[in-house]
N, C-alpha and C positions, 0 to 999 in steps of 0.2 A: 977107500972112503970117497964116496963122491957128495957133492953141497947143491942143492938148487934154490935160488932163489924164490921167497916168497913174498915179501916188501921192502919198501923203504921208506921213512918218516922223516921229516924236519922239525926241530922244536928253536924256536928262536926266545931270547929273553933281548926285552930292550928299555929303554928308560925313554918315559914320556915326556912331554916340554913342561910337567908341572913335577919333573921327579919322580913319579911312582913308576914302580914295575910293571911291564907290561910280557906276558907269555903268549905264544901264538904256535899251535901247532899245525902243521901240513898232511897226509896221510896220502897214499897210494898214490906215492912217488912211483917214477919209470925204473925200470931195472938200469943200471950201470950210471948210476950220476957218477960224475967227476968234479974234484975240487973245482972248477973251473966256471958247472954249473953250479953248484951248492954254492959259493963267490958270487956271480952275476944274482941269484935270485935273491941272496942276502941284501944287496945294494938294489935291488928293484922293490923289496920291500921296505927299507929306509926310507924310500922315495912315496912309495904308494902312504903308507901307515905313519910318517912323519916321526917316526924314533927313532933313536940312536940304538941299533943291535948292537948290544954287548957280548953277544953268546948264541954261537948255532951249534946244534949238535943233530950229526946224520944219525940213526940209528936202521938198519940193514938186517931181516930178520932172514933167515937162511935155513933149510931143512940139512942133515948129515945123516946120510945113509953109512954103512958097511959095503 
């Protein structure tokens, strides 16, 4: 069985300075994020978007041959 990679997405959820919920998603991410970047780009959008991320989720979409 071999996998090749075809994307990767970020979905952030975060809470605004009035309370409500804010979702932001990312699309055509680079192949190979590492916790380390998914971490740096969570806190640079806290920064950028002035919300508190409560929740990042990578999601890695991937082909599986035989």
């Amino acid at each position: 069985m071999s996998k090749a990679w075809v994307k990767s997405s970020i979905a952030t959820t975060g809470i605004s300075a009035d309370g409500s919920e804010i979702k932001h998603s990312f699309n055509n991410l680079k192949e190979g994020l590492t916790e380390a970047d998914v971490i740096t780009f969570t806190a640079i959008l806290n920064t950028l978007l002035a919300d508190e991320i409560s929740e990042t989720k990578l999601t890695t979409v991937e082909t599986v041959a035989k």
